[in-house]
C-alpha positions in Angstrom: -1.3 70.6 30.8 -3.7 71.8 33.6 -2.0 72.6 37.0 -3.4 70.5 39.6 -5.8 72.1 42.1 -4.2 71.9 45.8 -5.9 72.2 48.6 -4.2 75.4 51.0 -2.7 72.6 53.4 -0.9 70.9 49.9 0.2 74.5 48.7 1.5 75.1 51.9 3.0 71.6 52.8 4.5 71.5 48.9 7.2 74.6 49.5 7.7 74.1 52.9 9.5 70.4 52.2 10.9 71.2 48.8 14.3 73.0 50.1 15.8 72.4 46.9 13.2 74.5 44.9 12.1 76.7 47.4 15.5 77.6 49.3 15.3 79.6 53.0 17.6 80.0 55.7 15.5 77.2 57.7 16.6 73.8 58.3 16.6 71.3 56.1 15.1 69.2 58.9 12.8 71.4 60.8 11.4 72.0 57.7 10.5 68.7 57.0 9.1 68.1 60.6 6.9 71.4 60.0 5.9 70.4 56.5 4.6 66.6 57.6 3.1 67.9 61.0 0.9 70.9 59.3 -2.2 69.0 58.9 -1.8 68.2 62.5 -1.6 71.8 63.5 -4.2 72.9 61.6 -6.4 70.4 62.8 -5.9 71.3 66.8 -5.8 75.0 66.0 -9.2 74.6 64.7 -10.5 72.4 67.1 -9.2 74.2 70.3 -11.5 75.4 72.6 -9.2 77.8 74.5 -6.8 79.9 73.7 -4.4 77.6 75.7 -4.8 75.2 73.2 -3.9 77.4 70.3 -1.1 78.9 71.5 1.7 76.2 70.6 -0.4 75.4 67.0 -0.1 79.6 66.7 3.4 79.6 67.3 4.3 77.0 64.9 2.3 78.5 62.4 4.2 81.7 62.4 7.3 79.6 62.7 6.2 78.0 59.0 5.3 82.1 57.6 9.0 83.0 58.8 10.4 80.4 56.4 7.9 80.8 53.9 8.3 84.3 54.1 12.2 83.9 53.6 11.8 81.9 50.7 9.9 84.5 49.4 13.2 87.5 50.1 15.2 84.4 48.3 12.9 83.9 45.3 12.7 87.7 44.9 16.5 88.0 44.9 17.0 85.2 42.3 14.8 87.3 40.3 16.6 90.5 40.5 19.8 87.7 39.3 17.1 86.4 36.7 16.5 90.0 35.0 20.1 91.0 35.1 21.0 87.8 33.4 18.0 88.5 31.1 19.4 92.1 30.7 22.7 90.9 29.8 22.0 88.3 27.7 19.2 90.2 26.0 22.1 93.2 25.0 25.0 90.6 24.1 22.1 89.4 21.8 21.6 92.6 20.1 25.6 92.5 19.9 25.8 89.4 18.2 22.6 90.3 16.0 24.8 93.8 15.2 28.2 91.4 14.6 25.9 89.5 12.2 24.4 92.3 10.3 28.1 93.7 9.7 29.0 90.3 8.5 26.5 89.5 6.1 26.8 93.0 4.5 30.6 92.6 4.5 29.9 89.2 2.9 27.3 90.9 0.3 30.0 93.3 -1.1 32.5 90.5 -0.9 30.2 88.9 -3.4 29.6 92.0 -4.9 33.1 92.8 -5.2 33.8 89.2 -7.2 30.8 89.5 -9.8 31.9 92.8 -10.3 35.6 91.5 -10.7 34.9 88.6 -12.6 32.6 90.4 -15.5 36.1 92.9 -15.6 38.0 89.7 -16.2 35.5 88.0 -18.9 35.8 91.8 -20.7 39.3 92.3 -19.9 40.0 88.6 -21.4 37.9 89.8 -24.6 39.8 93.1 -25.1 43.4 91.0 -24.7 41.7 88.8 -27.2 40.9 91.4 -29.6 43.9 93.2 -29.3 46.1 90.0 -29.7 43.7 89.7 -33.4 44.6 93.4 -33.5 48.2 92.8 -33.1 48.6 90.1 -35.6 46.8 91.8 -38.2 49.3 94.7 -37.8 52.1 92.6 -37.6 51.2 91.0 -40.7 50.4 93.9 -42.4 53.9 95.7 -41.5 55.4 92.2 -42.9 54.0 92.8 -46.0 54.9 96.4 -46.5 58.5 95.9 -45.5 58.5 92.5 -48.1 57.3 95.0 -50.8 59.7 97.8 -49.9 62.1 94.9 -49.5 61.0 94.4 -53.4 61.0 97.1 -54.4 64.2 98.1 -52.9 65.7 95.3 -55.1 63.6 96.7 -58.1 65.1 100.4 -57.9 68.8 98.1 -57.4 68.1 96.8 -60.8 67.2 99.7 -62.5 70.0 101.6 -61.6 72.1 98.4 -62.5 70.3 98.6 -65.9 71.1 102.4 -66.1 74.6 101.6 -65.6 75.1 98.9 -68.0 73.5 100.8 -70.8 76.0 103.6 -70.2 78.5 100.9 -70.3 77.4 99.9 -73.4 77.0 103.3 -74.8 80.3 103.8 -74.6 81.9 100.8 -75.5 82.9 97.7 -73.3 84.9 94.4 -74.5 83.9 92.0 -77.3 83.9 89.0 -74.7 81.5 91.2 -72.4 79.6 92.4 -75.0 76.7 90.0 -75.5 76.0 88.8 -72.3 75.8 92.3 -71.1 73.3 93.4 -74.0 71.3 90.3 -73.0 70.9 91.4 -69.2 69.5 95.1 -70.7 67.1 93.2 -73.3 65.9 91.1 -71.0 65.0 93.5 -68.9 63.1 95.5 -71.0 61.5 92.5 -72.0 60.5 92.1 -68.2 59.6 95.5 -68.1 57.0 95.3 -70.8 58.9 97.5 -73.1 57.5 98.5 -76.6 58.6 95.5 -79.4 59.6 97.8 -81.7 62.4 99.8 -78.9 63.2 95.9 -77.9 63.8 94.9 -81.7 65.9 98.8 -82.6 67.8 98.6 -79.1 69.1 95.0 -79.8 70.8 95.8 -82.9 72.0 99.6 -81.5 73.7 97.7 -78.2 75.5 95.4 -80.0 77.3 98.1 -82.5 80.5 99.4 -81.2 80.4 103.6 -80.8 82.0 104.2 -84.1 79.5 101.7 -86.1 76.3 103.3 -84.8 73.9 104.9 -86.9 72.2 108.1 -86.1 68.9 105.8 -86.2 71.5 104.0 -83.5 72.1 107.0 -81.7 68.4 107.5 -81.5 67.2 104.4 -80.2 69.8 104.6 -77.1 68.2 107.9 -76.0 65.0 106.6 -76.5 66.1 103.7 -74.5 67.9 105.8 -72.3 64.7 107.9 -71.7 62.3 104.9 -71.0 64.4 103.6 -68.3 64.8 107.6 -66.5 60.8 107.2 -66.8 60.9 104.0 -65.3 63.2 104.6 -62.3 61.9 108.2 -61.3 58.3 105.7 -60.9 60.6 103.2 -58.9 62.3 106.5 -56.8 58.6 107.9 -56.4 57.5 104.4 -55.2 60.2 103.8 -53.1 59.9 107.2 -51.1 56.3 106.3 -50.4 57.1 102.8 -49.4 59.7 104.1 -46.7 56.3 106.5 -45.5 54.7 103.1 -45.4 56.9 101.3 -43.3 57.5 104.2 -41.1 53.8 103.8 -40.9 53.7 100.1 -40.6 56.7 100.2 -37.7 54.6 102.9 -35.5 51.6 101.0 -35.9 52.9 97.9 -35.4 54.7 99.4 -32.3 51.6 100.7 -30.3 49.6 97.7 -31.5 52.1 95.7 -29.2 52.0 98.3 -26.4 48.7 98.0 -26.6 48.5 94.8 -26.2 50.9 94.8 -23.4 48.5 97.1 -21.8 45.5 94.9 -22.0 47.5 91.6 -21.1 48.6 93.5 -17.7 45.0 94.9 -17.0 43.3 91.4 -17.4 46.5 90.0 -15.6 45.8 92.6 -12.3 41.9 91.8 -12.9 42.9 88.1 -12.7 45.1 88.7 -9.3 42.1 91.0 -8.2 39.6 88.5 -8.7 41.7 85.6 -6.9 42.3 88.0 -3.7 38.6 88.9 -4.0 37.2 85.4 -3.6 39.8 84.6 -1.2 38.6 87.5 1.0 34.4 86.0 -0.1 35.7 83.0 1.8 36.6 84.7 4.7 33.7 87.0 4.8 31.0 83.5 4.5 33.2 82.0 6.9 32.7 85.3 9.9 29.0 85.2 8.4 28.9 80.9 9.4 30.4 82.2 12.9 28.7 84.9 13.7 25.2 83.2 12.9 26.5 80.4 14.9 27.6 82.7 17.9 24.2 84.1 17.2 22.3 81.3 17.6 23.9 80.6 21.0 23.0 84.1 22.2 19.6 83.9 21.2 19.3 80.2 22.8 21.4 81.6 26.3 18.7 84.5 26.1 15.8 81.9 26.0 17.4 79.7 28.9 17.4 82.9 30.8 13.9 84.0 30.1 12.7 80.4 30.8 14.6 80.5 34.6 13.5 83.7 35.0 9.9 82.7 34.5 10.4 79.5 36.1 11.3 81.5 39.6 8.3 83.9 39.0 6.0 80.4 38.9 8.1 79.7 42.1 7.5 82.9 43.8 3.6 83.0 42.7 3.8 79.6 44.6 5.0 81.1 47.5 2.6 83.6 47.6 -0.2 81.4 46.9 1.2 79.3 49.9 1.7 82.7 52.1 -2.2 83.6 51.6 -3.0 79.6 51.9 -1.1 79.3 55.4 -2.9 83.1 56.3 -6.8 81.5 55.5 -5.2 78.1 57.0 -4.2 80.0 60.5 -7.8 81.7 60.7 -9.6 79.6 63.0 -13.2 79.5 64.1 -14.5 81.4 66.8 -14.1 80.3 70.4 -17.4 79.0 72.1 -19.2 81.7 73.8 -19.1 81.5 77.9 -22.1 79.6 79.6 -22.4 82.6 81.7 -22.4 86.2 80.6 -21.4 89.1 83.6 -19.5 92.5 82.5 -16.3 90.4 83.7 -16.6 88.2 81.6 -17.1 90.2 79.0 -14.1 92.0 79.5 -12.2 88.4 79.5 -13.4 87.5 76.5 -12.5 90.7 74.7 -8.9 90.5 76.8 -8.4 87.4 75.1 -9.5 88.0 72.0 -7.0 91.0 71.5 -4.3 88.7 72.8 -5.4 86.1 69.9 -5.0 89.1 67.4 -1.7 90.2 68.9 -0.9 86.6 68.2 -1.8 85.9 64.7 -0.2 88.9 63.9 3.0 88.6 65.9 6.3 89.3 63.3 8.0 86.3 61.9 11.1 88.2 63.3 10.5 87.6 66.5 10.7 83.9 66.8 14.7 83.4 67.2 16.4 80.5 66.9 15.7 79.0 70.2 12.4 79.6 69.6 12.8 77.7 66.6 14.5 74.6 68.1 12.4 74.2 71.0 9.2 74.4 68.8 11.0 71.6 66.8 11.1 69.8 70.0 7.7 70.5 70.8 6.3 69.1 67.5 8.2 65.9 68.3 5.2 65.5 71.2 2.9 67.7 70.0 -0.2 66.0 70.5 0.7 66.1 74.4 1.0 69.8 74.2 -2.2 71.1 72.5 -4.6 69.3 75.4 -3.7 65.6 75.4 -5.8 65.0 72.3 -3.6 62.4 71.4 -0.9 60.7 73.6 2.8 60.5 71.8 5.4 57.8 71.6 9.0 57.6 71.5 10.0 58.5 68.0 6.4 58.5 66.7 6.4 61.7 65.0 3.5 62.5 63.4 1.2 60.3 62.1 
């Protein structure tokens, strides 16, 4: 929206009664009596026809540049407070813009840090998996070995049993133990897949006493005899290899477990990793939250700042606007020229015009504060003392 235009009396009369926004060392009241009698004094100044008659109107007028001027050394020192609030504000902003910056990158690798930790997991959790397959494939494996050394054990038991037996036999045993121990060796050649015709020749051989046997007898049992060395040297050769095996089997079966001890532990420090890791993600998005908040209230404390500090620059362009107002506004016309003109007279009118300019440019220092309250007085009947133009009343004031 457009400023209004003022007039230089307005611009003048608008600082000098606004104490509040314009502040000076002035009065509260004179100021106001000033402010409501300028048109007044401007009027007579420019109306007097002597320099009489513009002495008091001068005199109040530099009475209104002293305060004016003194709001001006005020405005000029709220600026210097406006730019080092500015100043300050502006470098806790780049603080709190620096505080941010750290945080969000913190909060970057914190989410780094638990993508990074959670694909360790999800592959950690897939090794564990595997090796836990691994295990149990071992472990069933090694089961099976040990059952068939476990078997075969009991197979190279037998044989030796057998072996036994059939040196029993070979010798001679009792009657009553006879048959059922020549059953046992049958049968287990039998079991064994022995030729029919060794089954059918060792039958009848085991069941003669020593001193009945036949050298076709004799045979057989060393035949028999033979067979069964063949069969448990296999069974010994078996049942060394088997032990390798399960040697084997065991060792296996042991680092397949400490394996899997390894991996369970890894994915088990992953998974402790991963919890502290979006425990400390929380805390870096909750510094982020407060630090963008804190930065948010810099920045908006910086724009207050900026805002006062441009709102007393409109203030102090005012009161320079109203300075070089009241200046045009204290330029009056010329005096009339004298009805008569002698080298005197002259010389009188150039007298007084010096004093006029020793007037108008007198130093707002110079009025004191007696000066000050007896021109407040003055105004009070000011009409009756620039030339009677207008005769004042008790409490009239100015109109």
């Amino acid at each position: 929206m457009p400023r209004k235009v003022m007039s230089d009396s307005e611009k003048v009369t608008a600082v000098l009664a606004d104490c509040a926004e314009y502040p000076a060392s002035a009065a509260v009241g004179l100021r106001a009596v000033l402010a409501k009698g300028l048109p007044e004094v401007v009027d007579v100044l420019r109306n007097a026809t002597t320099l009489a008659e513009r002495e008091v109107p001068r005199e109040l007028l530099q009475m209104i540049t002293k305060i004016l001027r003194n709001a001006s050394e005020c405005c000029l020192e709220l600026l210097k407070d406006d730019q080092v609030a500015v100043e300050e504000a502006s470098a806790l902003c780049d603080a709190g813009d620096a505080s941010h910056d750290s945080s969000s990158a913190t909060l970057e690798e914190a989410r780094a840090r638990v993508e990074q930790l959670n694909s360790e997991v999800n592959a950690a959790r897939e090794t564990a998996a595997t090796e836990q397959s691994n295990h149990a494939d071992v472990e069933a494996a090694t089961k099976h070995i040990l059952e068939s050394q476990a078997t075969l054990e009991k197979e190279v038991a037998l044989s030796r049993q057998i072996a036994v037996l059939v040196q029993d036999l070979e010798a001679g045993v009792p009657a009553t133990a006879l048959a059922s121990m020549v059953d046992v060796v049958l049968g287990y050649l039998a079991d064994k897949g022995a030729e029919q015709a060794l089954q059918v020749a060792a039958h009848s051989a085991l069941q003669r006493l020593p001193a009945e046997r036949q050298a076709f007898d004799v045979a057989t049992l060393e035949a028999m005899k033979a067979v069964l060395a063949e069969w448990q040297a296999h069974l010994d050769e078996k049942l060394a290899m088997s032990a390798a095996a399960v040697e084997g089997a065991k060792a296996e079966r042991v680092g397949a477990w400490a394996i899997l001890t390894l991996a369970r532990e890894r994915l088990a420090d992953l998974e402790e990793a991963s919890t502290q890791a979006e425990q400390a993600l929380e805390v870096a998005a909750l510094a982020t939250r407060e630090a963008e908040s804190e930065r948010k209230s810099l920045r908006k404390a910086l724009s207050e700042r900026l805002v006062q500090q441009t709102l007393t620059e409109v203030k102090a362009s005012e009161i320079n606007e109203a300075l070089a107002a009241l200046g045009r506004l204290s330029d009056p016309t010329p005096l009339p020229a004298p009805a008569h003109d002698t080298v005197q007279d002259v010389a009188m009118t150039q007298d007084v015009e010096d004093v006029e300019d020793v007037m108008m440019t007198k130093e707002v220092e110079d009025v004191t504060v007696t000066k000050e309250v007896t021109m407040t007085k003055d105004i009070e009947t000011f009409p009756a003392l620039v030339g009677g133009r207008r005769v004042a009343t008790a409490g009239a004031g100015f109109a």
